[in-house]
C-alpha positions as CSV (number, residue, x, y, z in Angstrom):
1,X,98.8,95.0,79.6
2,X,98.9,94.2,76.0
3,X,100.8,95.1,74.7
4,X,118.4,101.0,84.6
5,X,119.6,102.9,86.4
6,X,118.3,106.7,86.8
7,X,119.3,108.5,83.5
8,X,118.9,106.1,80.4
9,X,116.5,103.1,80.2
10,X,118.3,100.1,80.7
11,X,117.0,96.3,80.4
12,X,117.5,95.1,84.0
13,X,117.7,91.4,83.1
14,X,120.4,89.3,84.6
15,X,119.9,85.8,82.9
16,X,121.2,86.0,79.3
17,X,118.3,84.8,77.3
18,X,120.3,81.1,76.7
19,X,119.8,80.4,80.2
20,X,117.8,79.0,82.0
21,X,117.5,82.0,85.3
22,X,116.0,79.8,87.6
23,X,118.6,76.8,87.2
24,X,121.2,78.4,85.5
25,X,121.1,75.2,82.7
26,X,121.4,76.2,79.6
27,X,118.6,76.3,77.1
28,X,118.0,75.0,73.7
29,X,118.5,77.4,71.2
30,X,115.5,79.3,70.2
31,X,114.3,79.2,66.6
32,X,115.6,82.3,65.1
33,X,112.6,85.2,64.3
34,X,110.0,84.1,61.3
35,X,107.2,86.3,62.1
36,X,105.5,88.5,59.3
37,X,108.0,91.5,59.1
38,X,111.0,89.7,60.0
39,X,112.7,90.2,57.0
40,X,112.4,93.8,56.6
41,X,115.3,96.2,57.1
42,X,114.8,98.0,60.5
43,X,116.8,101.3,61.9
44,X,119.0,99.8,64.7
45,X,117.7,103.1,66.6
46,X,113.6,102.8,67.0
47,X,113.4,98.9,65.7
48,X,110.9,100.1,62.9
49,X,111.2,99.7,59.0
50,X,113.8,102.2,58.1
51,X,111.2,103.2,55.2
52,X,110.0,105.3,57.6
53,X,111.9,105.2,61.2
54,X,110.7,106.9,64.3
55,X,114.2,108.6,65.3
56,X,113.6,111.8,64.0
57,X,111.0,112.6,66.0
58,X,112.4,110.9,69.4
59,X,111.8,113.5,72.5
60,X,112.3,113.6,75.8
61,X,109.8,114.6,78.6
62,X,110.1,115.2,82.3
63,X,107.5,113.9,84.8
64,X,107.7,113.5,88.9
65,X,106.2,110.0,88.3
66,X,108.2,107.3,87.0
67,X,107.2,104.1,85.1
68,X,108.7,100.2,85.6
69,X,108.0,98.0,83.0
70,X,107.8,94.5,84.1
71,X,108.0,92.3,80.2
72,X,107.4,89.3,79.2
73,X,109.9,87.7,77.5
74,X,108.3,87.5,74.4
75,X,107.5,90.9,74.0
76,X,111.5,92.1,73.9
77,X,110.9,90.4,70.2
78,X,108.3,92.0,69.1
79,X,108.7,94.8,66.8
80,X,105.0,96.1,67.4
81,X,105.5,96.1,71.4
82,X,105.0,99.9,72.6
83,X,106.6,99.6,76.1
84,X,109.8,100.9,74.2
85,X,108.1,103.7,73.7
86,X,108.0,105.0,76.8
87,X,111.8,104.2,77.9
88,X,112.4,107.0,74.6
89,X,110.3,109.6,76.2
90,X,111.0,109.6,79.8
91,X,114.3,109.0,80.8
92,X,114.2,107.5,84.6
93,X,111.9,104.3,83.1
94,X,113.4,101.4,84.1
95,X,112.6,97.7,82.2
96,X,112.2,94.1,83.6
97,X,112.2,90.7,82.2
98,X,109.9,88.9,84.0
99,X,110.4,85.4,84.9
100,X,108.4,83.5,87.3
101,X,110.8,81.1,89.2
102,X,113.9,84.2,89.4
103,X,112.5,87.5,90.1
104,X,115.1,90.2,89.1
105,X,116.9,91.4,92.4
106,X,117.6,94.6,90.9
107,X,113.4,94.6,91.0
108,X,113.1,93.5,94.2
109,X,115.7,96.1,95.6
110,X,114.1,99.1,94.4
111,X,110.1,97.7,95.5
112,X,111.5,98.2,99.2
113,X,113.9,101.1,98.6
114,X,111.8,104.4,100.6
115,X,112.1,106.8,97.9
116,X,109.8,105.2,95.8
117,X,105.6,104.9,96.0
118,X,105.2,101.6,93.4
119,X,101.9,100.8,92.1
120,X,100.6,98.0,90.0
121,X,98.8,99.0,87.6
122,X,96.1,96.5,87.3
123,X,92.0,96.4,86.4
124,X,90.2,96.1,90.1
125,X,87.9,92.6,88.2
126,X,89.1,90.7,91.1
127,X,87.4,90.6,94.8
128,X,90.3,88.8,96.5
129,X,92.2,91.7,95.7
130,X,90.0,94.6,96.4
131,X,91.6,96.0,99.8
132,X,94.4,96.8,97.9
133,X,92.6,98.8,95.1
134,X,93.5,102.6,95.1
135,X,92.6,105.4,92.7
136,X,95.2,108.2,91.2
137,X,94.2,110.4,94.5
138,X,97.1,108.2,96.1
139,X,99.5,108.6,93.8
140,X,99.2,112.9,94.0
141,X,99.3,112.1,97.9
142,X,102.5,110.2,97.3
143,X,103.9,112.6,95.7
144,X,104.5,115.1,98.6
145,X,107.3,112.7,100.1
146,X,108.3,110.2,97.6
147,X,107.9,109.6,93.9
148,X,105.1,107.5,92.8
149,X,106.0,105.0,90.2
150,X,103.5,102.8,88.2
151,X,104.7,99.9,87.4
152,X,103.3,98.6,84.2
153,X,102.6,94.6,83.3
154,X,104.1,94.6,79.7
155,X,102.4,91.7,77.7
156,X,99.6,90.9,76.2
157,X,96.1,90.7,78.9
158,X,96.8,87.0,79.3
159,X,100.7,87.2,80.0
160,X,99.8,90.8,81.8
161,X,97.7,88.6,84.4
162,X,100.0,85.6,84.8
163,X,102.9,88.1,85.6
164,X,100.2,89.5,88.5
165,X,99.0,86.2,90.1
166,X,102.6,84.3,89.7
167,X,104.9,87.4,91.1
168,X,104.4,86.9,94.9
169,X,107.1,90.6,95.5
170,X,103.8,92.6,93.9
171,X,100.9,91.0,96.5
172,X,102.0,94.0,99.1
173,X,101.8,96.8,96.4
174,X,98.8,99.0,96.0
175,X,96.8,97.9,92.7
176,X,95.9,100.9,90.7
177,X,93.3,100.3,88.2
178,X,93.2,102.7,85.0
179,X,90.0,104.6,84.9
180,X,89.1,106.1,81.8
181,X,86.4,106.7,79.1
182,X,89.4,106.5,76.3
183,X,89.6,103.7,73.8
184,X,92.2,102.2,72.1
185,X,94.2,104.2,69.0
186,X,96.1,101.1,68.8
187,X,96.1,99.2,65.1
188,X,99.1,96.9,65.0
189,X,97.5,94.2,66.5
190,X,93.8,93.6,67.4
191,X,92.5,94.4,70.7
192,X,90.1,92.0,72.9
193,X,87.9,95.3,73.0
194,X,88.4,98.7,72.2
195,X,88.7,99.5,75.8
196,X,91.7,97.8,76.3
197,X,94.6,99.9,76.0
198,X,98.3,99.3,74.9
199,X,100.8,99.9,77.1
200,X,101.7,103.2,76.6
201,X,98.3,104.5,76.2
202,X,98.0,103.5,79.4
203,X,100.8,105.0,80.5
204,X,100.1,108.4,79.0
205,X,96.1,108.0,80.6
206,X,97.8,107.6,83.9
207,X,100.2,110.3,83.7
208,X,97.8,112.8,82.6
209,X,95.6,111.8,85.3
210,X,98.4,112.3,88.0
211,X,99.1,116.1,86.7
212,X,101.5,115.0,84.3
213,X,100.3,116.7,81.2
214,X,103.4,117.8,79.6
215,X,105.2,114.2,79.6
216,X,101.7,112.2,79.0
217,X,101.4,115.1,75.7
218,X,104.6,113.8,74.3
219,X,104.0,110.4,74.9
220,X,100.8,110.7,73.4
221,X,102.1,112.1,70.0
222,X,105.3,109.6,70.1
223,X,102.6,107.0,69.9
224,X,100.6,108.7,67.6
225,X,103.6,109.2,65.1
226,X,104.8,105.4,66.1
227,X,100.9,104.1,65.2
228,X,101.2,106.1,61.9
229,X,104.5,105.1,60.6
230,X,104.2,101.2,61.4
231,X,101.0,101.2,59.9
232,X,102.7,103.1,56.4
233,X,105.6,101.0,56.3
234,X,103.1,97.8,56.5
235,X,101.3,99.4,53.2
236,X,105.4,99.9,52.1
237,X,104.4,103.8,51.8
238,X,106.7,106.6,52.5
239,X,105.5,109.3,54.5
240,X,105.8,112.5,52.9
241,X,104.2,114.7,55.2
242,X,104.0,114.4,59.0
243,X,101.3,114.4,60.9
244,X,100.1,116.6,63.3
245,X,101.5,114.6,66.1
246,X,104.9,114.6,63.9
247,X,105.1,118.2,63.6
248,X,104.6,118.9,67.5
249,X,107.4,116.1,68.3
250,X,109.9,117.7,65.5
251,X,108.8,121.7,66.9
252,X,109.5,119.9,70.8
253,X,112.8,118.2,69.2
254,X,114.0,121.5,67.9
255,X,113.4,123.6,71.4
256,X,115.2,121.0,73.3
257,X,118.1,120.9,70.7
258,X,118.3,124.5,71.2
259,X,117.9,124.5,74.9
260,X,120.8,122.1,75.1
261,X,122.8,124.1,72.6
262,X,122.5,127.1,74.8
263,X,124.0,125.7,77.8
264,X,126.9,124.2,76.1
């Protein structure tokens, strides 16, 4: 989908990158990072071009649905990946590395722990899948007794549909195709079609579907303002004035700074 514990998004990947996870042999060093961009100075915070970093207008959202991002390893590199994005709005997201011969048992804990509902969220293209298919109706069901989590397939469509035909622990799991009439706001790197969504657009489709309007909103404009100040600092322009979505995520900052400073 081109494109941790409960409080704080954590990366739940137990094999250190210089080794192998499913033999535990070390691996030849990788060549270091040469892709356009790579030499620009980046805010250690949000990963983008300090010219015009995203911190400032970092919120946070609450939402009775949680997300699990299952990544591919190559997209932990990737300065334009917008998974991140939704670990900085909603707290509880939890983050895989994917690897096909050594699932994460942190992962596979959690798909058979009974508080959670997990979905993959997958397109229905397939037949020998198509028993398992279920709309966002189940996931409101779900959330009368357990919390419904969609777990997301963070890659691009070609990695996003390896993870789901090699990962035998998500052949049980309902598949929840993403229904929309939306298309793509997505610029940083060139979509298949314009109906293929990023992950966090998806995301944010998803939530709003499942009555989650308040944490789908800010996730919405934290893409928005993340869209708008990549694309800037590619041009090497400072933003002078924030956008619309800007403005609602610095008014949102400010009322939760002033929450929290009133029950200090």
């Amino acid at each position: 989908m081109p494109d941790s514990s409960s409080s704080a998004p954590e990366m739940a990947d137990n094999c250190p990158q210089h080794v192998d996870p499913a033999t535990g042999h070390p691996r030849p060093p990788r060549r270091e990072f040469k892709a356009r961009g790579s030499f620009v100075i980046r805010c250690e915070g949000c990963k983008l071009p300090e010219l015009n970093c995203l911190c400032p207008y970092k919120v946070e959202a609450e939402s009775g649905v949680q997300v699990w991002l299952i990544t591919h390893p190559l997209e932990h590199n990737k300065p334009t990946n917008t998974g991140r994005l939704i670990a900085d709005v909603l707290a509880p997201t939890r983050v895989f590395t994917w690897y096909r011969t050594a699932p994460d048992e942190v992962l596979l804990s959690l798909l058979t722990d009974e508080r959670y509902a997990p979905f993959v969220v997958f397109p229905d293209d397939q037949p020998d899948y198509a028993h398992r298919v279920v709309d966002i109706e189940a996931v409101k069901h779900e959330r009368k007794q357990r919390i419904p989590v969609l777990i997301l397939l963070d890659g691009t469509w070609r990695q996003a549909r390896r993870i789901f035909r090699k990962s035998p622990y998500l052949d049980g799991l309902p598949v929840l195709p993403l229904r929309t009439q939306r298309l793509t706001r997505y610029r940083l790197r060139k979509p298949a079609s314009d109906a293929h969504l990023c992950t966090a657009e998806v995301a944010a489709e998803l939530l709003r579907q499942a009555g989650e309007s308040e944490a789908a909103n800010s996730l919405d404009d934290y893409f928005d303002a993340f869209n708008h100040s990549y694309a800037c600092s590619r041009r090497y322009e400072k933003i002078e004035t924030p956008s619309p979505a800007m403005k609602r995520l610095l008014e949102k900052r400010h009322a939760q700074q002033c929450a929290s400073g009133s029950q200090a």
